[in-house]
Every structure is written in C-alpha cells, then in structure tokens.
MARDREN-729159 format. One record per residue (C-alpha): z, x, y; residue in three letters; residue number from 1. Coordinates in nm, 3 decimals, padded with zeros to 5 digits. Last residue first. Example, Ala and Ser with C-alpha at 12.3 -4.5 7.8 and 13.67 -1.06 7.14 Angstrom:
// MARDREN-729159
up, east, north, code, pos
00.714, 01.367, -00.106, ser, 2
00.780, 01.230, -00.450, ala, 1
//
This chain:
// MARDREN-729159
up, east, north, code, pos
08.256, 08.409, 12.927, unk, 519
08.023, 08.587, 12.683, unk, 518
07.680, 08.579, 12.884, unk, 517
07.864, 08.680, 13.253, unk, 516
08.008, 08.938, 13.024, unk, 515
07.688, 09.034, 12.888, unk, 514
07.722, 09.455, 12.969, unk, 513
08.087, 09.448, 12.822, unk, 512
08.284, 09.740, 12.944, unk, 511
08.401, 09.598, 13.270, unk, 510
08.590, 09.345, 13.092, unk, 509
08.824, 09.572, 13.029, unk, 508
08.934, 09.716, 12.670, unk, 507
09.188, 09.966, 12.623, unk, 506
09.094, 10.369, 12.447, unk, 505
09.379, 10.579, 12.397, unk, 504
09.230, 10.934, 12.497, unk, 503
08.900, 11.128, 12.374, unk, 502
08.746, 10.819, 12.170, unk, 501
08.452, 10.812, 11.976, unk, 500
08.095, 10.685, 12.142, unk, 499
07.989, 10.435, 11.847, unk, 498
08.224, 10.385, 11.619, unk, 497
08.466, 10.312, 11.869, unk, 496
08.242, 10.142, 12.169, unk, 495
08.088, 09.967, 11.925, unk, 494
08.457, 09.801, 11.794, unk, 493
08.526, 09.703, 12.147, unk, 492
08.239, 09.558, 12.200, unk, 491
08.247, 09.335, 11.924, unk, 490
08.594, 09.241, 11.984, unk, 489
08.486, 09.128, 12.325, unk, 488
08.215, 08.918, 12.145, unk, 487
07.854, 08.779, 12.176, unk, 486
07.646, 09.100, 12.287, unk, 485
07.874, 09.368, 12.151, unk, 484
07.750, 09.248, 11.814, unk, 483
08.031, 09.052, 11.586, unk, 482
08.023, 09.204, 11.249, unk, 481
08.140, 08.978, 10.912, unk, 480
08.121, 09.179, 10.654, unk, 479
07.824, 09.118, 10.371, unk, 478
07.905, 09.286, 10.059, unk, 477
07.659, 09.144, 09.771, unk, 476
07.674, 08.992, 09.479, unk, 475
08.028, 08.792, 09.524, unk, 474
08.282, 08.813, 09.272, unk, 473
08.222, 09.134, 09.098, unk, 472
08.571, 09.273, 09.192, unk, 471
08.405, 09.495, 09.439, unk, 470
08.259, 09.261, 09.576, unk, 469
08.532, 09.015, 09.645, unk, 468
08.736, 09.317, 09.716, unk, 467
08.518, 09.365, 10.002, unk, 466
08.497, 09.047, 10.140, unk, 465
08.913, 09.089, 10.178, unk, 464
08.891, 09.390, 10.367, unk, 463
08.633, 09.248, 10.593, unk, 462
08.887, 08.963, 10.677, unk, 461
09.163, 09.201, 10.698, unk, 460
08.973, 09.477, 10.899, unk, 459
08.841, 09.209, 11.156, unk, 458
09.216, 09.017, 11.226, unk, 457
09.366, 09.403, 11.200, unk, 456
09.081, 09.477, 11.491, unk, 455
09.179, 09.178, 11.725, unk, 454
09.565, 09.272, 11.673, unk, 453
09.592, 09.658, 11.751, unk, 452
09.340, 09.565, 12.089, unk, 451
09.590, 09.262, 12.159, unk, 450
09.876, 09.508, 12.133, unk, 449
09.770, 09.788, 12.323, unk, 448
09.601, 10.138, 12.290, unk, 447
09.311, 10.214, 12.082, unk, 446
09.264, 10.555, 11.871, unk, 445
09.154, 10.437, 11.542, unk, 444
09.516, 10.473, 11.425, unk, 443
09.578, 10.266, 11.759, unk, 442
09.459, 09.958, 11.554, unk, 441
09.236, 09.921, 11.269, unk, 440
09.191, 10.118, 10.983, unk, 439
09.014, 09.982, 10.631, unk, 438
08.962, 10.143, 10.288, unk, 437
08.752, 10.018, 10.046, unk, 436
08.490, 10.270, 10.001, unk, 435
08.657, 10.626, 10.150, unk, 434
08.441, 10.844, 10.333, unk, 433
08.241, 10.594, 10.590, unk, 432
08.608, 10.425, 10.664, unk, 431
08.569, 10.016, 10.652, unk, 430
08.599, 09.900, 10.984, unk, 429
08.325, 09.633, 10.979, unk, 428
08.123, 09.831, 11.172, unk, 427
08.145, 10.147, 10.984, unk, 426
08.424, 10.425, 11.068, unk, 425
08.414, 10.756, 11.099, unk, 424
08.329, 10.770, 11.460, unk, 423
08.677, 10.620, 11.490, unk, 422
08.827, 11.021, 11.465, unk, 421
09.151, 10.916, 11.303, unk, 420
09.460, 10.920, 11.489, unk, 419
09.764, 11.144, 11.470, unk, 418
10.074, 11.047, 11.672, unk, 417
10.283, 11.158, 12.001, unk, 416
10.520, 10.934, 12.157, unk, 415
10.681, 10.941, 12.497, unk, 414
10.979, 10.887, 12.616, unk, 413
11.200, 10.620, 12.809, unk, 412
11.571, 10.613, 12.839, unk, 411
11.763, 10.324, 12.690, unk, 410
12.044, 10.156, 12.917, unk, 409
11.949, 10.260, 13.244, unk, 408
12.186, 10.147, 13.465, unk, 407
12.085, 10.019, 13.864, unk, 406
12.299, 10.063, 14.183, unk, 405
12.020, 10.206, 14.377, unk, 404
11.749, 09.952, 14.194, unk, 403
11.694, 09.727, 14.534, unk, 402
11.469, 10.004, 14.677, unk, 401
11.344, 10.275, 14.447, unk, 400
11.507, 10.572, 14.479, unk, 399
11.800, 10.473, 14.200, unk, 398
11.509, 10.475, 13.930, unk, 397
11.472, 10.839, 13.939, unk, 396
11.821, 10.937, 13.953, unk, 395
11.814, 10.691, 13.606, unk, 394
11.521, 10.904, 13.456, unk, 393
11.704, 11.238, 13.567, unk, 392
12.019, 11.130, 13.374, unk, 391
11.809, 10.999, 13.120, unk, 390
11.615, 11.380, 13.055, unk, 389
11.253, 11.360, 13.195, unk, 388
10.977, 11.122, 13.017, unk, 387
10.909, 10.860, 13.188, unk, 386
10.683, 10.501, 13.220, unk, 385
10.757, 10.348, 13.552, unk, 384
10.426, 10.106, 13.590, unk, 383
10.639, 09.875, 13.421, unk, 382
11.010, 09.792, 13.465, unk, 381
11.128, 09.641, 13.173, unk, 380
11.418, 09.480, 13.235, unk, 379
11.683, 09.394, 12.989, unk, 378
11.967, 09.127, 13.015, unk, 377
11.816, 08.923, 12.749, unk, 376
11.884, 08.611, 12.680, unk, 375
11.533, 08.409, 12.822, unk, 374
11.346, 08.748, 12.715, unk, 373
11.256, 09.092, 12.810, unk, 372
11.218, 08.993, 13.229, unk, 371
10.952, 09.188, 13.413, unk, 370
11.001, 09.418, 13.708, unk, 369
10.676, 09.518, 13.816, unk, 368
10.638, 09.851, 14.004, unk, 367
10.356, 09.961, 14.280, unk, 366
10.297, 10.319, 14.364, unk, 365
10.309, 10.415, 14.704, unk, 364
10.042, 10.687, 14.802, unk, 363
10.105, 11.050, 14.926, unk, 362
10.185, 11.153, 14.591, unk, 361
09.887, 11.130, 14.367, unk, 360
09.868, 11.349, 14.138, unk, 359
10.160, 11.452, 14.094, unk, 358
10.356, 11.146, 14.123, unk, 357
10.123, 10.924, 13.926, unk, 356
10.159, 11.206, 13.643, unk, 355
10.588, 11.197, 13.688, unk, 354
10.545, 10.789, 13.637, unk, 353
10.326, 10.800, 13.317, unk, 352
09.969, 10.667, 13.348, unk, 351
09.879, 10.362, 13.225, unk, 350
09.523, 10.327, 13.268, unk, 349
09.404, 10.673, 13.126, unk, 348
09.675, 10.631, 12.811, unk, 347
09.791, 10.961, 12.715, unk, 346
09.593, 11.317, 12.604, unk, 345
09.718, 11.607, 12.448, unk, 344
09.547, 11.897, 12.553, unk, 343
09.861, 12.076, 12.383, unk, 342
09.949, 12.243, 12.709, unk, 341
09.934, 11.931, 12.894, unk, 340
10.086, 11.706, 12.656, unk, 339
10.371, 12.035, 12.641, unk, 338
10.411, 11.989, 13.018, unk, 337
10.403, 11.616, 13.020, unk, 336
10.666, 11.546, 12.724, unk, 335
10.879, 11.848, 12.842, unk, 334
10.931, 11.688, 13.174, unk, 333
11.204, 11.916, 13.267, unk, 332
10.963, 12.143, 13.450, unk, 331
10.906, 11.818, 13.702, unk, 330
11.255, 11.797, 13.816, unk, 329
11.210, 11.919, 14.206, unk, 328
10.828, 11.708, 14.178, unk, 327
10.970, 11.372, 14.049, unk, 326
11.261, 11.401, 14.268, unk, 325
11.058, 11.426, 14.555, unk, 324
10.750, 11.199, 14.461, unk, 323
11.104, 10.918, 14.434, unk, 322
11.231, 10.985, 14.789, unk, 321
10.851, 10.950, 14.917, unk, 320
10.825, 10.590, 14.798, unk, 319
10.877, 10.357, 14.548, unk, 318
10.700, 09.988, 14.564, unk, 317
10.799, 09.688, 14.411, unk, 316
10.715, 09.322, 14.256, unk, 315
10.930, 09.082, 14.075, unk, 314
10.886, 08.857, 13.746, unk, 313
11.006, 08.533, 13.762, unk, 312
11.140, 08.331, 13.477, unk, 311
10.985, 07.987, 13.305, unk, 310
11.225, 07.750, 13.254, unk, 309
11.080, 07.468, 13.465, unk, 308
10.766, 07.507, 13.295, unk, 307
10.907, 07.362, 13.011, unk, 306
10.840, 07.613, 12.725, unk, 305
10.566, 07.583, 12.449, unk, 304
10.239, 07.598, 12.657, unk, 303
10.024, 07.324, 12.733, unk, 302
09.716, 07.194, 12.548, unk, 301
09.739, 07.379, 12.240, unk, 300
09.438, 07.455, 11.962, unk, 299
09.223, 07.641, 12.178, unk, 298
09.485, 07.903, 12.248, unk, 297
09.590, 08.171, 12.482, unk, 296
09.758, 07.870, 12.745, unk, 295
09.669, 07.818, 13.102, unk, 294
09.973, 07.792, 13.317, unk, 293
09.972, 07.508, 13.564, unk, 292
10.193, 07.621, 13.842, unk, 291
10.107, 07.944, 13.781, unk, 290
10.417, 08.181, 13.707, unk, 289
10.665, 08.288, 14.015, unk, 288
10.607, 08.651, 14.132, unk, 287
10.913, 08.737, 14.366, unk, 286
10.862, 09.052, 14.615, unk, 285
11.165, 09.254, 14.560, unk, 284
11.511, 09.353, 14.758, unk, 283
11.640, 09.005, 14.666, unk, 282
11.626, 09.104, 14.309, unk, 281
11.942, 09.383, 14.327, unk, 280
11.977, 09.517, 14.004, unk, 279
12.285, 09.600, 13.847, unk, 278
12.296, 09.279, 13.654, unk, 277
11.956, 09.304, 13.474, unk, 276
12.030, 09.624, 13.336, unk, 275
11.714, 09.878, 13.316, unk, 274
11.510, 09.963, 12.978, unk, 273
11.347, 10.304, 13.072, unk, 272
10.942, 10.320, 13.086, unk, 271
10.724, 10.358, 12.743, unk, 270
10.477, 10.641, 12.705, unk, 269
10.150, 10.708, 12.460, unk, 268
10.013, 11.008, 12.326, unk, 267
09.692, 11.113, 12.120, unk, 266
09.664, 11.377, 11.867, unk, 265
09.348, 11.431, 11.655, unk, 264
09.163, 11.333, 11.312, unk, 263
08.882, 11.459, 11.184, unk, 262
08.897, 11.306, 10.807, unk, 261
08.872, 11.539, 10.524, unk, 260
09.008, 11.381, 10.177, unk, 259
09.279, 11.676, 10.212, unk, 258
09.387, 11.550, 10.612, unk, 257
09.369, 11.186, 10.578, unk, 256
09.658, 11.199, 10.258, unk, 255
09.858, 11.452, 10.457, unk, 254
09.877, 11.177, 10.717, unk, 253
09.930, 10.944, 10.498, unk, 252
10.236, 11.084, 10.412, unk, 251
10.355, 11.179, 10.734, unk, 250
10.502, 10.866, 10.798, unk, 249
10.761, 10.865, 11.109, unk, 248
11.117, 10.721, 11.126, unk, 247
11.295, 10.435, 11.345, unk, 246
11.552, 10.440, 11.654, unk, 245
11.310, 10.504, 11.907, unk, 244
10.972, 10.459, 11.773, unk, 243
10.716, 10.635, 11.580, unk, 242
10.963, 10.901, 11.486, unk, 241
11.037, 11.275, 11.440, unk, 240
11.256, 11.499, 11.694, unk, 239
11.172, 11.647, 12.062, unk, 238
11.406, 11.626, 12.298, unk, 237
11.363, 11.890, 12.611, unk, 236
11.328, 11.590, 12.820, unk, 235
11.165, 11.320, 12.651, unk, 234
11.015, 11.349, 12.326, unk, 233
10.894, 11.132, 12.013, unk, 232
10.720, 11.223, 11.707, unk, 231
10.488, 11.094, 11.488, unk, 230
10.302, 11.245, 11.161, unk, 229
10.146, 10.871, 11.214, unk, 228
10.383, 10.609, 11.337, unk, 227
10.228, 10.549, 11.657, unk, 226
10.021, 10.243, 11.499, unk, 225
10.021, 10.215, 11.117, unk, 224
09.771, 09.980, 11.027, unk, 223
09.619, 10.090, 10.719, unk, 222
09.408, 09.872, 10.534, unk, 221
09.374, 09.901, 10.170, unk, 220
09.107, 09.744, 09.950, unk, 219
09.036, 09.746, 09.550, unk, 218
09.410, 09.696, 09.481, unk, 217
09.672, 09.860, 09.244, unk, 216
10.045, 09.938, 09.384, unk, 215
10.187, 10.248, 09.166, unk, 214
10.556, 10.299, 09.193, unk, 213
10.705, 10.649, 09.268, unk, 212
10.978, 10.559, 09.501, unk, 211
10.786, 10.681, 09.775, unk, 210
10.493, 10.449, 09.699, unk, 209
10.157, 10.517, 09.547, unk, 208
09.797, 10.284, 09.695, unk, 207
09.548, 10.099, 09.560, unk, 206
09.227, 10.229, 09.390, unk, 205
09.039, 10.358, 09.683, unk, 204
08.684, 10.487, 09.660, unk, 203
08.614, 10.844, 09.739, unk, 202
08.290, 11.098, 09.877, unk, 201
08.150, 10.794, 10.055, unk, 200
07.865, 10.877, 10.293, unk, 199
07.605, 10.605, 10.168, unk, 198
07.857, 10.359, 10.008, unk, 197
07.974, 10.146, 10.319, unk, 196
07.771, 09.805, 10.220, unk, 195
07.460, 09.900, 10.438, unk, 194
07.451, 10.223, 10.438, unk, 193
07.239, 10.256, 10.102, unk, 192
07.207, 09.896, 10.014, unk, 191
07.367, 09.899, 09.667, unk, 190
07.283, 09.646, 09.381, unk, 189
07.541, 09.508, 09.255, unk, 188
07.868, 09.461, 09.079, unk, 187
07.878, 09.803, 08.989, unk, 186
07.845, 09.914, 09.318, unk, 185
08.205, 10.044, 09.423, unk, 184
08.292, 10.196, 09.169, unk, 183
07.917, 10.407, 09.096, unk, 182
07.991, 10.467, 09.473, unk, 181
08.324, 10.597, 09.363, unk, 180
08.276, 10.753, 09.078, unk, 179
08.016, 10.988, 09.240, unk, 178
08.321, 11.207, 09.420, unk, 177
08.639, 11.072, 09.341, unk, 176
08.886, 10.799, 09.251, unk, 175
09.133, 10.738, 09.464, unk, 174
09.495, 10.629, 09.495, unk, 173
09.654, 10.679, 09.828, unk, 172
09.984, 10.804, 09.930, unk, 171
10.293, 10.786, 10.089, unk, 170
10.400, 10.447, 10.166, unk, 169
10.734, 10.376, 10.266, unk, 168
10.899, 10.041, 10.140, unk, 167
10.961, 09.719, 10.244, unk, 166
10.744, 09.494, 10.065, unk, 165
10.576, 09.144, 10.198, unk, 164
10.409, 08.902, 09.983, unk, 163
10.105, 08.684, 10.081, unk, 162
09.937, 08.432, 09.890, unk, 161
09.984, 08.154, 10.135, unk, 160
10.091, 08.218, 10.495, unk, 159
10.389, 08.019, 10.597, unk, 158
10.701, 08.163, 10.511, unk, 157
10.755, 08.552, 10.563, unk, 156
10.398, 08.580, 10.788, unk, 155
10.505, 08.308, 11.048, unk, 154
10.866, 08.304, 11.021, unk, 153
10.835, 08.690, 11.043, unk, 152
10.587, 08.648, 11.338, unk, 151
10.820, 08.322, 11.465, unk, 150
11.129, 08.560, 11.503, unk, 149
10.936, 08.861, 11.657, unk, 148
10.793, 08.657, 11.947, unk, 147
11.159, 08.495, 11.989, unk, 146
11.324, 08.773, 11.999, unk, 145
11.082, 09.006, 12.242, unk, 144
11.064, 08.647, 12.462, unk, 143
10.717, 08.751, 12.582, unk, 142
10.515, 08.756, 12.932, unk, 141
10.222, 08.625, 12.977, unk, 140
09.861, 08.718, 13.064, unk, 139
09.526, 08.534, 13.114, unk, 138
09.247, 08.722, 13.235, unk, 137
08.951, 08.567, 13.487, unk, 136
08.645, 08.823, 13.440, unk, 135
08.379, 08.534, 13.349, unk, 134
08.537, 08.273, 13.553, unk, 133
08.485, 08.412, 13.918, unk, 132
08.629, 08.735, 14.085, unk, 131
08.902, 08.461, 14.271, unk, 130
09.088, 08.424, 13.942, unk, 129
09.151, 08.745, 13.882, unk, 128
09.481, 08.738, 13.678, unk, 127
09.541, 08.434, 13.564, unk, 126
09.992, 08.450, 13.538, unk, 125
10.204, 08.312, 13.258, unk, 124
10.592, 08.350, 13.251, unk, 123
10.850, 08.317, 12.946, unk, 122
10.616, 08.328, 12.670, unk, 121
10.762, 08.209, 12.307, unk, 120
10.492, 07.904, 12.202, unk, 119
10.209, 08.037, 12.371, unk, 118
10.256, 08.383, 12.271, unk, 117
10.278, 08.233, 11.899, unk, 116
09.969, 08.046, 11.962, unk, 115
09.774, 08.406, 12.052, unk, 114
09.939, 08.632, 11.811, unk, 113
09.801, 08.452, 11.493, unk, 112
09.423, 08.461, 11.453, unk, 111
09.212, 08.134, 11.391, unk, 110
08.891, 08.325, 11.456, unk, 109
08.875, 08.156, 11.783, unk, 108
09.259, 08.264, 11.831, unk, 107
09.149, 08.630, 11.827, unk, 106
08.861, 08.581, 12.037, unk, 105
09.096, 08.413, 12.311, unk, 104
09.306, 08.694, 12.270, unk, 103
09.069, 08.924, 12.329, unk, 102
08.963, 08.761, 12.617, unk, 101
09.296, 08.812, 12.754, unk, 100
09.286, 09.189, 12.693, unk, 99
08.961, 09.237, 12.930, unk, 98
09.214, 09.195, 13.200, unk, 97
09.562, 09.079, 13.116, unk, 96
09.706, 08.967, 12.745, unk, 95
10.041, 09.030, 12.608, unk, 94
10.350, 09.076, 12.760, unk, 93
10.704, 09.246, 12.660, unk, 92
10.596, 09.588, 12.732, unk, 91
10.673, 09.883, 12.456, unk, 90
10.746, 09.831, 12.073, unk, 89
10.675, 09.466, 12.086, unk, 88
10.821, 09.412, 11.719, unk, 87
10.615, 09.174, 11.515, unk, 86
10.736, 09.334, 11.165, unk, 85
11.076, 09.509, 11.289, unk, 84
11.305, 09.366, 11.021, unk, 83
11.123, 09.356, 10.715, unk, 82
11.121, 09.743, 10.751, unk, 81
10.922, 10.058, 10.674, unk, 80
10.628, 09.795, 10.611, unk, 79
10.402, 09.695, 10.318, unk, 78
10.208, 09.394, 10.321, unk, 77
10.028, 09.255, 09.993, unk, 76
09.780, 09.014, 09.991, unk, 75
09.612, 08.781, 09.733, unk, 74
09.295, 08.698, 09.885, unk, 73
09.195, 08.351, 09.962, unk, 72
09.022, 08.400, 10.313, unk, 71
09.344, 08.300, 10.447, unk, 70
09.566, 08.578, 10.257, unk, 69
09.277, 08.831, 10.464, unk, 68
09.308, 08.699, 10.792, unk, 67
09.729, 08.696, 10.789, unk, 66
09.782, 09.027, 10.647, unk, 65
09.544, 09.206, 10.911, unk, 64
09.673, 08.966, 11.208, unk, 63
10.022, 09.061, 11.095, unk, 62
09.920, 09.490, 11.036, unk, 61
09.724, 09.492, 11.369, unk, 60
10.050, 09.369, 11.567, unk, 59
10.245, 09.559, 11.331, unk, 58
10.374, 09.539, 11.019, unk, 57
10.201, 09.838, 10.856, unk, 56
10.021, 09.889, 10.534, unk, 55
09.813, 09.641, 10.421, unk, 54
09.713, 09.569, 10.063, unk, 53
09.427, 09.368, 09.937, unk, 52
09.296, 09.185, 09.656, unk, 51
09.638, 09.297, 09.484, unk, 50
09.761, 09.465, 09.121, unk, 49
10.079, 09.619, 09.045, unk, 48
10.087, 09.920, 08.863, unk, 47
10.396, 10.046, 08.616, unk, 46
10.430, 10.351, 08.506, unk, 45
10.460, 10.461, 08.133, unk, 44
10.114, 10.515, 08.022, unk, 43
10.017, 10.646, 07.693, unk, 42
09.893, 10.376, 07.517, unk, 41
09.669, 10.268, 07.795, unk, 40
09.535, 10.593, 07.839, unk, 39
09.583, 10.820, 08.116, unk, 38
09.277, 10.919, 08.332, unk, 37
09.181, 11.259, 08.283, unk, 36
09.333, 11.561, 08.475, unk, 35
09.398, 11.770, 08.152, unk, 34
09.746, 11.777, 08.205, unk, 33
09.758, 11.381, 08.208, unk, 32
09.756, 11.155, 08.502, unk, 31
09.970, 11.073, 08.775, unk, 30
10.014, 11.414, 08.917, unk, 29
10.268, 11.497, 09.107, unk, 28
10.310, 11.783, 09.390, unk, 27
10.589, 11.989, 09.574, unk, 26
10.651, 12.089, 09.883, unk, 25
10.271, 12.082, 09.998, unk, 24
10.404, 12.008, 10.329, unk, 23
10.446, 11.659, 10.364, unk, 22
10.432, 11.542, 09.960, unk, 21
10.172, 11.505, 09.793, unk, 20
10.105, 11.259, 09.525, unk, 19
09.764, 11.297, 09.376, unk, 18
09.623, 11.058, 09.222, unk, 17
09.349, 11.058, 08.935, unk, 16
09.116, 10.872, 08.713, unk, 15
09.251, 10.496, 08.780, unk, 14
09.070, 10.283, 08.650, unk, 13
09.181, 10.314, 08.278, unk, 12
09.583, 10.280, 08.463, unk, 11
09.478, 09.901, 08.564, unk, 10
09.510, 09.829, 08.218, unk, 9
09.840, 09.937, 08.207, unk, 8
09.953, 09.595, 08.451, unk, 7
10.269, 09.583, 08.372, unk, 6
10.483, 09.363, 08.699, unk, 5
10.682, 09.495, 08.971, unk, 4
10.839, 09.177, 09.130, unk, 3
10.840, 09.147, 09.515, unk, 2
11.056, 08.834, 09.635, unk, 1
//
C-alpha cells in the first residue's frame, strides 16, 4: 500500500512548480507569492521522496520499474490503473524480425517480458530460418490474460523496493535555469556533455499529482505510450483516449510544451476484434507452431505450455471484393483522410487496411488470424488494421473468404499522440533539457512492444545511476550505453538520437551494419 509520508525538508529543494492545467485554465503555484521556495515552517503539503519514479505501466513502464528497483533504487510506479499495467493494447504477440533480438537483449540484461512470454505464449514460430542464424526471429503469440496476470504478479509481488500508485500525473517539479546544473553537479565534478548537464535549462525534482500531492525524486521516467494529448478516431468518431475504453494525459503534455521540447504527432492503428465462432477456419491455410519451439530466454530450456496445447494461427488472402469496398467507403475513413491532411504519419510497416487498398490494389494482401488467448473467443486478425465506421469495418471483413458470416465485436481505430523529438535525448535516454528525466518508448517515437520494453529496461537502469549521483552516492554519472556495434538496443537508441524519427520507428535487423558480428 502507498502511504503519503512528511517529508518538509524536501520542500527547501524545491524552488518552484508550476501546476498547469490543459489549457491554461487555471494555475497553482506551490510556493510563496514571492516565487521563493517555501520554508520548512511554512509548508503544508506533503512530499514523498523516491530514487526514481516511473510514470506509465506499460511495456516500457514494467521493464523501467523493474531495472531500476533491481539496481537497489527505491521505485515508484504510477499508472492511470492497477488494472491495465501489462496490457497488450494491440496484437497479442511479441517478438518477430529484428524484434526477437530485442528480446533476447532484454532477457540478457535480466529484463522481464521475455520469460513471462515464455511462460504464457500460446504458439511460437522462427521466422527466417533459411536466411541463416544472424537474421533468424523468434515470435509468439500471447495469452492477453495470462501475460497481464504474471506482469502484475510480477511487478505487484515480486520486485523489491517497488510500490505502485494509481493516480494521474500532471506535472513535473523543476528547478530552473543554472540551479539545475549547479543541482545536478554538486556531488561532482561535471563533464560538460558527458553526464547530461551541458544543454540543461531544468533539473527535475519529482513529480505533482492530480490530487495535488507532491511525489519527490531526483529521476523520473516517463513511459506513457499513446496516451499523450491522445485521441482516438474511426469513422467520423473522434473523442480523447490512449486506448479504447481508457482516458488521455494532457498534463504532461502541457508540461513538454512550456519547458520547450519539439514534439510532433504520430499515429498508430489496431484491426477489429472478430468472434471465434462465426468464423469458418477450414477456409484458411493452418500455421501450426515449431515442433520444437525456441524459447525468448536464456534462463528456460522449454517453454511454459505443453506443446500439445499450443493453438494454430491461420493464414488468408482478400481480394478484389474487399479493394472495392475499401475504395466506395474510403471518404468515411476520417482517421486516414484527416492523418493525411494533418501530415500525420502511421506505422511504415504496418500499414492500415484502407492505405494497402489504395495504394496498392491490384495485389492480394495476406491476413493472419491469430488466437487472443487459450479462453478467449477473440481473433485478432492482423494485417487488417481499420478505421471506417463498424458497420463498414464488419462489410469489410465479410469479403474475405471463410469470414462471410463473421461478428466484429470491437471495431478498430486509430490513435493519435504527441511524441518528443528523440534528437533530444542523450544516449542513455536522459532528456538534454531536463537533468534527471528519462523517456523511453513510443513517447520517443518507436512503435511496438519489445521496442517500448528494451528502452524502459535502459531508462530505468540509467535512471537509477543517476539518482545515485545526484544524491552524492557515486562520484561520477556513468550510464550504461550499448554502441550500435554490440547490441540491437544499441542501435536502436542511435538511430533515435541520432537521425530523429518522421513516423513510428520499429527495429529490423536490416538496420544493424554488424549483424553477422551481433548474432
């Protein structure tokens, strides 16, 4: 259990916070009139103190969390709801070209994701395995459930010095200007660039909630996904969210805005949910797993589930029937025309349906029908991502051979967030403007789970090196980089700071000049 605790001392470091609400509704100042820091005597509000917070419960957010309670730190994860941390918000798989080897990465750093995975998948498939060892990628399928229940049991129960809040986030505590670098180098002697204090123009002092309590910590990471001044659309919909069913934070977005980070607006899809039971299966290709599945981690032998009990996943094509519809409904695709309009740009790799159709009509378009769980009578049907009205989504979906009969239960959309320009970032994910605070995950413009997840594990464990210095514990701040010569992850994280993103960026093993090196 959370239990707010005095900590007035804390209130000395703190010289100002602003609290702003979206909009510029209204503002509060934690502070006196005069903008000085409030005394001790004179302080009502109470702060509680961390190593590091995270904010987000995520993919990024659990791996974040999880690295930095190991390294010692006492951690604090905050998240809209106990209830969705580890929710697969769009497939039900992890892993696949490029992604795999994240995944092994991840587990070599003794992540979290990857032995979970192992423990709930319900198919595993090598992809590539004729293009020789160094590009082979290992994906699986995911029990949704049983992923989510052994994340919470996971990060809930069994990771020391680690509490978990649910609350909503809505702004950051800084210091400003000089004070910050003097802040963050007090307990040393600075390295201009090198420990993150060159370019800073604010150092983070924790972080305020909606409720109006103070949370006190040298190092934040945010995490926050699609959930950034979010909202979702499909058909002429358009309403605030991160994800069907659960609310946006726009917050933090004001926050990024008045410190003065570039920041854009990316977009990502999800495909309709279909019933199992109005589906016709013998009309597909069947796709049984490998008969000797290969697991994510070092650390297990097999995988969890007999192999026996492993589901299939099923292979499709649409054809001209489905272009057709696609092209007579096309002006009720809000979510593409106003993407379009707003420059707007979605995953390159996972194109939406209606933009496959468009652009490339006169070709079939293959569709995987993948199982959500052992008990669920859900189908995800990737490649099939939409965003027209559901009555035009399910017309859609009743083209395809074997799915004429088929109900779609939840409609797919698309989701439009801010992101912060990556560029901004040093190597060890710490932001160039603010000292002490971390981003990882699509907030630096990725997409995926396993790209979310590799850079929480990094941001944690660099988040949690930093408060060591900044706390006066160690002399020096030395993050732990991996060079796009030894490490996935480390290209990855290049790539970012490096050459910025322009749409959702996803690792392939394509992008890593030493792959044969690194396999």
């Amino acid at each position: 259990m959370f239990v707010t605790r005095r900590a007035t001392t804390n209130a000395l470091r703190i010289k100002r916070c602003i609290f702003l609400r979206n909009g510029g509704g209204w503002r509060r100042n934690y502070g006196n009139a005069s903008g000085n820091a409030p005394s001790a005597e004179s302080s009502s509000f109470a702060v509680d103190e961390y190593d590091v917070i995270v904010i987000g419960g995520g993919h990024g957010g659990c791996e974040a969390a999880a690295a930095a309670s190991r390294t010692g730190a006492r951690t604090l994860l905050i998240t809209h709801s106990k209830q969705t941390v580890g929710e697969m918000s769009c497939n039900p798989s992890f892993g696949g070209i490029g992604k795999g080897h994240l995944m092994r990465e991840i587990d070599a750093l003794d992540g979290v994701c990857p032995r979970i995975c192992d423990q709930t998948g319900t198919h595993f498939h090598a992809l590539n395995r004729s293009h020789g060892p160094a590009v082979i990628g290992l994906r699986a399928l995911i029990d949704r459930k049983l992923y989510k229940k052994a994340m919470q049991a996971e990060i809930f129960h069994n990771t020391p010095n680690l509490d978990v809040l649910e609350a909503a986030v809505e702004d950051l505590l800084l210091l400003e200007s000089t004070a910050a670098v003097a802040s963050s180098s007090s307990s040393a002697s600075a390295v201009p660039g090198d420990d993150g204090t060159e370019m800073a123009t604010h150092c983070v002092k924790g972080c305020a909630l909606a409720d109006g309590r103070l949370i006190s910590a040298p190092t934040v990471v945010i995490t926050t996904g699609t959930f950034l001044n979010a909202e979702l659309v499909w058909g002429a919909q358009r309403k605030p969210g991160g994800r069907m069913g659960e609310a946006t934070s726009s917050g933090l977005a004001g926050t990024f805005r008045r410190v003065g980070f570039r920041t854009g607006r990316l977009s990502t899809g999800t495909p309709p949910r279909l019933l199992a039971s109005t589906i016709d299966f013998d009309r597909f290709t069947t796709q049984p797993s490998d008969a000797v599945p290969i697991p994510f981690s070092f650390l297990n032998r097999s995988i969890g589930i007999p192999h026996e009990k492993l589901l299939l996943s099923y292979v499709g094509y649409t054809d001209e029937r489905l272009v057709k519809i696609v092209c007579e409904n096309v002006d009720e695709s809000h979510s593409l025309i106003s993407a379009l309009n707003e420059g707007i740009k979605g995953p390159r790799y996972c194109p939406s349906l209606e933009a496959k159709c468009l652009r490339f009509g006169h070709l079939k378009h293959r569709i995987f029908l993948e199982p959500e769980g052992f008990d669920s009578e859900l189908i995800y049907p990737q490649g099939c991502a939409l965003g027209f009205t559901i009555d035009v989504q399910q017309k859609i979906m009743r083209s395809i051979n074997g799915l004429e009969r088929v109900e779609v239960v939840q409609p797919g959309y698309s989701v439009r967030y801010d992101f912060v320009h990556p560029q901004q970032l040093w190597p060890s994910l710490e932001t160039r403007k603010v000292v002490g605070l971390f981003l990882a995950g699509q907030i630096n413009g990725t997409t995926g789970y396993e790209e979310a997840a590799a850079q929480g594990l990094m941001a944690g464990l660099n988040a949690s090196i930093r408060a060591r210095h900044r706390q006066g514990k160690s002399a020096e701040f030395c993050p732990l980089i991996l060079e796009r010569t030894n490490a996935y992850i480390g290209v990855m994280i290049d790539d970012l700071i490096s050459l910025g993103v322009t749409e959702p960026y996803r690792m392939y093993t394509s992008r890593a000049e030493n792959r044969l090196f690194m396999r």
